[in-house]
N, C-alpha and C positions, 0 to 999 in steps of 0.2 A: 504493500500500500504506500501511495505517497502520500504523507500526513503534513507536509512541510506547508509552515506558517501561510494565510493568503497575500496574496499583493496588494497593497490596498491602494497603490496610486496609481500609475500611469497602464491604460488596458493597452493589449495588443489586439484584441475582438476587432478588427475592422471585416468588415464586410466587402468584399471587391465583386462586378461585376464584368464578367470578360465580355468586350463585345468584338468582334469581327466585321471591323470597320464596312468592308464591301459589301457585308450581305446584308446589315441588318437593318437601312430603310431600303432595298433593291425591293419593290413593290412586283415588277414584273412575274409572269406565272408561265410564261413560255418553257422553259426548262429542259432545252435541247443538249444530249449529252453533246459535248466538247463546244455548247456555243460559242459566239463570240460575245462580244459585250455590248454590241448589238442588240446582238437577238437576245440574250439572256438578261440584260438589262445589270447595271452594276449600282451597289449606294455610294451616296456621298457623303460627306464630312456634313451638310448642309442639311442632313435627312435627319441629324440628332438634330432636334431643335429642342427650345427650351422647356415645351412642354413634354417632351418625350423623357428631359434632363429631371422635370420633376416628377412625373411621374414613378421616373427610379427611385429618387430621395424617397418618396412616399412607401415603397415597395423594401426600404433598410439599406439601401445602396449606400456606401459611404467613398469607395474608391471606384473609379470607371480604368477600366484596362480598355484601351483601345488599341486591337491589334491589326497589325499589317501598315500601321503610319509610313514607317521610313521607307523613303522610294526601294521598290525592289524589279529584280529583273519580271516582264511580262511579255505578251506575244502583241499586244495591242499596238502597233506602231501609232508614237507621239512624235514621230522625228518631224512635223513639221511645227512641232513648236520648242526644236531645237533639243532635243532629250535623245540621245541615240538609240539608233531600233536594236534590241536583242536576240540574238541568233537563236529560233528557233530549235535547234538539237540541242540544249542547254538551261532550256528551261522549262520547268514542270509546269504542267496545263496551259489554258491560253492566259489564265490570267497570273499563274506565277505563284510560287510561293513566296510567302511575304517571309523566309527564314534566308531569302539568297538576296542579300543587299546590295543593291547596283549602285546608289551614293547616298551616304549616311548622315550627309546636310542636306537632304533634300525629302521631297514628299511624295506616295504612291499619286501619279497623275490621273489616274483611275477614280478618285477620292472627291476631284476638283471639279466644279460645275464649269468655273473659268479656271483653264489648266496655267494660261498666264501668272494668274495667283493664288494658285496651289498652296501656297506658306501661307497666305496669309487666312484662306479657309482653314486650315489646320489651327493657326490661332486666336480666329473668334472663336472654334470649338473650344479652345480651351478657356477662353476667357466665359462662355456659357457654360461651361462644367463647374468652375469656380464660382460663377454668381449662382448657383445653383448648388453652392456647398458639396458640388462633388471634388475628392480630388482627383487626378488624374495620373494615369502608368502607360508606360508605351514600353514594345518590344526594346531591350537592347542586344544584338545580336553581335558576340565578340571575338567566338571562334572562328567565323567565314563567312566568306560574303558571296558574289555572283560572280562567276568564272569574266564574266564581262566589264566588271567591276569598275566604272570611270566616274567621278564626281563634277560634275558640271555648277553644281551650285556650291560648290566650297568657298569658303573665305578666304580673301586676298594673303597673299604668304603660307598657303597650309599646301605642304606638299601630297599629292596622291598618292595613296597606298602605293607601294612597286617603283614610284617614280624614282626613287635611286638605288633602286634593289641592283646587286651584282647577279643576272642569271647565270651568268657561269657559274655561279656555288649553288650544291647541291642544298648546304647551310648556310648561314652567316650570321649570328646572334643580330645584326642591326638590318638585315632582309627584313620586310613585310611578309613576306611568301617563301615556302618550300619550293625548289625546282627541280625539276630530272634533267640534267644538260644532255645536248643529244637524241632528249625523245620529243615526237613532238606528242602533243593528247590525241587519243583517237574517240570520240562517241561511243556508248558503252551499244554491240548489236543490239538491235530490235527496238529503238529509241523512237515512240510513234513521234514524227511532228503533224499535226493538218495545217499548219502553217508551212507556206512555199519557200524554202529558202532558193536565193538567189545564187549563191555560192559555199561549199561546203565550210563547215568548221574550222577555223585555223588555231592554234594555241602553239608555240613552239620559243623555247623548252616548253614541254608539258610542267602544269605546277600539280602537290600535293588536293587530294581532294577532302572536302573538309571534315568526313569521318576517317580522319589519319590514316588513308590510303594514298602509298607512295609507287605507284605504279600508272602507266601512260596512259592504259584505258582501265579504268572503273569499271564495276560491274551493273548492272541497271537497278539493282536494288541500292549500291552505293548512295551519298551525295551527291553527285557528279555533278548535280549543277554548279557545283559550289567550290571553292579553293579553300585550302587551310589555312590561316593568320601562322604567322611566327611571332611567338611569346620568349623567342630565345629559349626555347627548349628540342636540344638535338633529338630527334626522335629514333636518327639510325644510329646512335650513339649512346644508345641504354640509358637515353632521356633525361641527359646529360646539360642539367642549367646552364646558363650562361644570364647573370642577370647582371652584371654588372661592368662595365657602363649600363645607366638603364636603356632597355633595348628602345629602338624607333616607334615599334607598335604599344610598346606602352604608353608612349607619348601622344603617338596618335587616338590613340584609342581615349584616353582620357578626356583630352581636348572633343574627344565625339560628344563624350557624358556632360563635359560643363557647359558647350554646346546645350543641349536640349535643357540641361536643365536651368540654363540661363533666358528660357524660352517660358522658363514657369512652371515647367514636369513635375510633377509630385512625387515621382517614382519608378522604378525599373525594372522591368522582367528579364533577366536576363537568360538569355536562352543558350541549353546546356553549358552553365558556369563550370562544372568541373574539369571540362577539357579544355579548359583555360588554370592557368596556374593559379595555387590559389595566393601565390606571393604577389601577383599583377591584382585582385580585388583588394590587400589589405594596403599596398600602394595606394591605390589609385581611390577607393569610397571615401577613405578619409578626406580626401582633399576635396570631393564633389561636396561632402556631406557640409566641409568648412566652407564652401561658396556658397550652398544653399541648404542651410539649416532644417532637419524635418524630414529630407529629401529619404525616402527608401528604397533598399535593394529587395527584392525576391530572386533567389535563385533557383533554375531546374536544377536539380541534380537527381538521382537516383542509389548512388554508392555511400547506404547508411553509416560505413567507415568512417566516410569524410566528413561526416554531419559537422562534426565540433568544429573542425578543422575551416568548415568554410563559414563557421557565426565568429568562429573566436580569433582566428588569424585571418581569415578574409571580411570579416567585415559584416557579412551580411545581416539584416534583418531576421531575412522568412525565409526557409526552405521548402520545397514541396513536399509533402508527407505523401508520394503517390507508393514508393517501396513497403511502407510500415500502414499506415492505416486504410489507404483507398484499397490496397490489395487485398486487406483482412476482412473489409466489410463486403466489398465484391465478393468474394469466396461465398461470406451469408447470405447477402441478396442471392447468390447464382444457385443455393440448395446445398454447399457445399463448405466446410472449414465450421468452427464452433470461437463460442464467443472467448473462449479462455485467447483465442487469437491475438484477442484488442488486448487482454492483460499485457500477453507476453510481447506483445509491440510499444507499450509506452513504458514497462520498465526498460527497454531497452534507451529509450530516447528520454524518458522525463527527468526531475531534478531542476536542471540549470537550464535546459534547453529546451522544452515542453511548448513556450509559449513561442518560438520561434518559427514551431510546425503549421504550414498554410495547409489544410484541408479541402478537400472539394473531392465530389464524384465525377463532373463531367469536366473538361477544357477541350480545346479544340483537336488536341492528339488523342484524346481520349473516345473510348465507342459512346454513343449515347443509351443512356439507360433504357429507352423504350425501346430500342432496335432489337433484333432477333438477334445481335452478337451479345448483349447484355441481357437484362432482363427481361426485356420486353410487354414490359408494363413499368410507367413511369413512376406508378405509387409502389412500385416497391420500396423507393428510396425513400419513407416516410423513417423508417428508423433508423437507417444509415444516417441520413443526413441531419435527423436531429443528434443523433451520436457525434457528427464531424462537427458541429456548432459546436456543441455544449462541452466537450470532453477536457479541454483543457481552455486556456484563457487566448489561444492562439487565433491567427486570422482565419475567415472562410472565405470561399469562391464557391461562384454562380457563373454558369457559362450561359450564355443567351439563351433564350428558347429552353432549357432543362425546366422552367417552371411551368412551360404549357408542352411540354410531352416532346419534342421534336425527336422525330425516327423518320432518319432516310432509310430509304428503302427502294434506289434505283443506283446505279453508275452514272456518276454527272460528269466524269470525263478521266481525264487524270487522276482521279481518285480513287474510281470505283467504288462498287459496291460493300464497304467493309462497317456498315455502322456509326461512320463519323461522318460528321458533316463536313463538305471539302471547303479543303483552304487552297486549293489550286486552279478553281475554278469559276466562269460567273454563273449565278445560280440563285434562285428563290426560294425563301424557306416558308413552306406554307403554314405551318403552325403561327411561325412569329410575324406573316404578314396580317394571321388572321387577330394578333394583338396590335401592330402597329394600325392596321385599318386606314388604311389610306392618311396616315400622317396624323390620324387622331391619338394615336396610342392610346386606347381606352377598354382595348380587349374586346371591340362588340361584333365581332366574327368568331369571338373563341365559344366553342360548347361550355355547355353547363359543369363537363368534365374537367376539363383543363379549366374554365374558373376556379373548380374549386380546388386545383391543382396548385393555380397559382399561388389561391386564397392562404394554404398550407406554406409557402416559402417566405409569401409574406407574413404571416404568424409568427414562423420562423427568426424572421430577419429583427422582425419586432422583440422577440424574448431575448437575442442575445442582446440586442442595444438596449434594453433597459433592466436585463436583470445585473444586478451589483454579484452574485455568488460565480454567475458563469463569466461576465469579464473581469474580475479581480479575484477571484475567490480561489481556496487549494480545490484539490480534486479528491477523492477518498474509496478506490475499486472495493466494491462488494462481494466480487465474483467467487472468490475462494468462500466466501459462506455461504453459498446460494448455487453450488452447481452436482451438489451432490446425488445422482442417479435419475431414472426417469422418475415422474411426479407428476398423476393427475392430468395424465395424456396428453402432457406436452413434453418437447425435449430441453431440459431446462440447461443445455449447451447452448441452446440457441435463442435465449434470453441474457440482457447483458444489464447490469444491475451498479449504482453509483450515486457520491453525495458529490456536491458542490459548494462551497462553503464559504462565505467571510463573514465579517461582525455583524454584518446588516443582513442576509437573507441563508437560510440553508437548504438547500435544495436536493429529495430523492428523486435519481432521474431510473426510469427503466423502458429498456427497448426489450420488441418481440420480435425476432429475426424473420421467425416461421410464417411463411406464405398460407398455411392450411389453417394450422392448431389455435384455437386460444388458450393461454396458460391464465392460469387459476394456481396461485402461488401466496405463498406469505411469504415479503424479502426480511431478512433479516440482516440485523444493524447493530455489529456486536458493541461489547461496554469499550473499546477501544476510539469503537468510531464515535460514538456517543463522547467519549473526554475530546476528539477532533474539535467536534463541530462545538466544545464549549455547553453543554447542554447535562442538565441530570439524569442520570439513568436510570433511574428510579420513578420518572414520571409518565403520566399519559401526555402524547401530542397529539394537535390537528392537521391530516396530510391533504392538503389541499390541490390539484390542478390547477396550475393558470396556465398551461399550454393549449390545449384542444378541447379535453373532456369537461372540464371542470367538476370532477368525480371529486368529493370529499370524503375521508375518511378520517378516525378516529382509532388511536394505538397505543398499547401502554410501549414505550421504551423496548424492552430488552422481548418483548413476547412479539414482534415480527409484525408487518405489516399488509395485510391481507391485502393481495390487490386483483385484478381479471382484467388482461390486456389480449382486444383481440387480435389477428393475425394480422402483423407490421402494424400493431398499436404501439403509441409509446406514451409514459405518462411525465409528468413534471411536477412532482409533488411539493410544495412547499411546507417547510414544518415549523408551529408555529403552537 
């Protein structure tokens, strides 16, 4: 159990919404695999408007991710407003993946109603995100960028990535890039483009591709659109630092962050941080963080080893909890894994670092719950995701459209058919048009279903912004008392049991995994937890719901507390 004192000042509970900039005012319903942007119609910066901005606040929004900002390679030729065209064998779908950056001062042209002033669209969004008390996160992507990679919109004096790279070295601690001298790159076989190129692929020396493959042609599962950054780390040389002089791409790369965040950013996703040193984040945050006070990091990572490694020497805020908790609870949504799971994943991670873990079931690499790869019903996720909230004092994520049900369920091009919604393609997402409603955002195309799908995330959103136990408070696992053998024809593995606690509120939380069963159970709260939570064990309490049910009960202490949750019920008892 972790029994360690609550925090009683500053929460990390923010609440972020991911939104995927292109699709989520794309009104259009055509949804032609591999359209163009044309036919499939693409959103703009212009399509968040302020009503749509409050709308969120009202729904618990507190951070807005907006992803795919920073200009990235696509098949859409902009060349005549001066943006060079992208060579179709190199870049994924028509419209591109926003993880292969083609200039990192600059903004998706795709985004802009008037492409001339693409930036400055990008900064009335954010100045309506902020008068609307959202803050705002954009991609920072630092291991790789677009095999094509040119910045057009740089600032006077900033030299371009490669522009003084030695190609003749295979290394060079101050190269931007890995190169193969010798070879030139070849297009990995069977590489669909429906875009006509004019003339084939040229790259020569071939450079590193940015899943640290050092070979001429990639394979089509590779990155390959993508080139590797040089962090000064030899990688044919048993990955052999070289950090001092500080290398060029740390300098660069820095100057990207004070950049945006000299723009007003609230904060940073940084995508796959750990294949980036973690000596270049504890460099490099402090000194954004000194320019702009507040300012937060989110890192992807997945290698639970390095967890410490990249809060405490690199800097960061929030890590992704997708290895430890999204996996454990997926296992029980999917019929499969038992709740002792969740125990053995937060003693691995909690104490010092608990509140650092960013939770969420859906983001954009992730399958969506409703789809036939996941659950395939979106209310599964009624007890997970009040589990990801409430569990410890850490942030949560909401990916667009998870709270009216979104499940693809065609190949929209480059994507295909695999459960997530694509990020490589233009495409309309019908669920979430049927909330935006033609620029209303008022939900009046969504079924009575997904309202009241919605209704549950914002419920959600609501108890963690205003309960004091689950954003400051310690946390207290019941599991070890409460999972002993079957019990009254449920599987009480698949019930997951817990207090939440500081001076002001205490909270008994319990989830029911089980898609069938109702469990009919007494939890019990031994004399230990009872001196936790500051309370005499020797009395009767009142356990009240303020989550959903608003079920009341009544309990002596140390004699257990009768509860009946039905299948993916969860309760939020408060004790008082």
């Amino acid at each position: 159990m972790d029994t360690s004192a609550p925090h009683e000042t500053k929460s990390d509970k923010l609440v972020i919404y991911q939104i995927f900039t292109r699709l989520f005012g794309n009104q259009q319903t055509t949804n032609k695999p591999w359209g163009s942007r044309d036919e499939n119609g693409v959103g703009k910066f212009n399509d968040i408007t302020a009503i749509a901005l409050q709308e969120l606040k009202k729904f618990g929004v507190s951070y807005v991710w907006y992803t795919g900002v920073i200009e990235h390679a696509l098949m859409t030729d902009y060349s005549v407003f001066g943006i060079r065209k992208d060579h179709p064998a190199v870049v994924k779908g028509r419209a591109g993946s926003p993880y292969a950056i083609k200039d990192y001062y600059d903004v998706n042209p795709d985004l802009a109603v008037d492409v001339n002033n693409r930036m400055r669209e990008f900064e009335d969004l954010l100045k309506r995100s902020h008068a609307n008390e959202l803050k705002v996160i954009i991609d920072f992507i630092p291991n790789h960028v677009a095999r094509q990679y040119y910045s057009d919109a740089k600032p006077p004096g900033v030299l371009d990535l490669g522009e003084d790279d030695d190609t003749g070295k295979a290394f060079d601690p101050q190269n931007n890039f890995y190169y193969l001298p010798g070879q030139a790159f070849q297009v990995p076989p069977n590489v669909f483009t429906p875009e006509p190129a004019n003339a084939p692929y040229v790259e020569n020396p071939a450079k590193a591709t940015g899943n640290d493959v050092f070979k001429a042609q990639p394979d089509i599962n590779d990155w390959f659109e993508t080139t590797k950054l040089n962090y000064g780390v030899d990688y044919l040389n048993n990955r052999q630092p070289n950090f001092d002089p500080v290398p060029f791409t740390w300098l660069k790369m820095r100057d990207i962050l004070l950049y945006w965040a000299g723009k007003g950013v609230d904060g940073f996703r940084c995508d796959m941080a750990e294949m980036v040193p973690v000596e270049f984040w504890g460099w490099a945050i402090p000194q954004v963080k000194a320019a702009k006070p507040g300012i937060i990091f989110i890192a992807e990572i997945y290698n639970p080893q390095q967890y410490r490694n990249y809060i405490f020497t690199g800097k960061f805020d929030y890590l992704y909890d997708k290895v430890g908790l999204y996996d454990a609870v997926r296992r029980l949504m999917e019929g499969k894994g038992t709740a002792e799971d969740i125990t053995r994943m937060w003693q691995q991670e909690s104490g010092d670092y608990a509140n650092h873990m960013l939770r969420f079931l859906e983001n954009h690499d992730e399958q969506r719950i409703a789809s036939r790869f996941f659950a395939s019903d979106p209310w599964t996720a009624v007890p997970a995701m009040t589990l990801s909230a409430t569990l410890h004092t850490g942030p949560l994520m909401i990916y667009f459209g998870q709270e009216v049900g979104v499940n693809p369920t065609q190949a929209e091009g480059f994507q295909g058919e695999d459960g997530r919604t694509t990020i490589f393609d233009y495409w309309g997402i019908p669920e979430y048009q049927a909330w935006t409603n033609g620029g209303r955002f008022d939900g009046g195309k969504l079924t009575d279903d997904q309202k009241n799908l919605r209704k549950f995330y914002q419920q959600l959103n609501q108890l963690v912004n205003t309960s004091d136990a689950i954003r400051t408070g310690g946390f207290y696992d019941l599991q070890y008392v409460n999972n002993n053998g079957q019990s009254a024809g449920y599987d009480p593995h698949r019930l997951f049991s817990y207090l939440r606690h500081s001076a002001k509120q205490k909270l008994l939380i319990v989830c029911n995994f089980d898609r069938e069963k109702t469990a009919r159970t007494t939890v019990r709260i031994p004399a230990e937890a009872w001196k936790a939570l500051k309370l005499d064990a020797g009395k009767s309490y009142s356990f009240t719901d303020i989550f959903r049910t608003k079920t009341k009960l009544k309990a002596t202490a140390l004699a257990g507390v009768p509860v009946e949750l039905p299948p993916l019920g969860v309760l939020v008892l408060e004790i008082k």
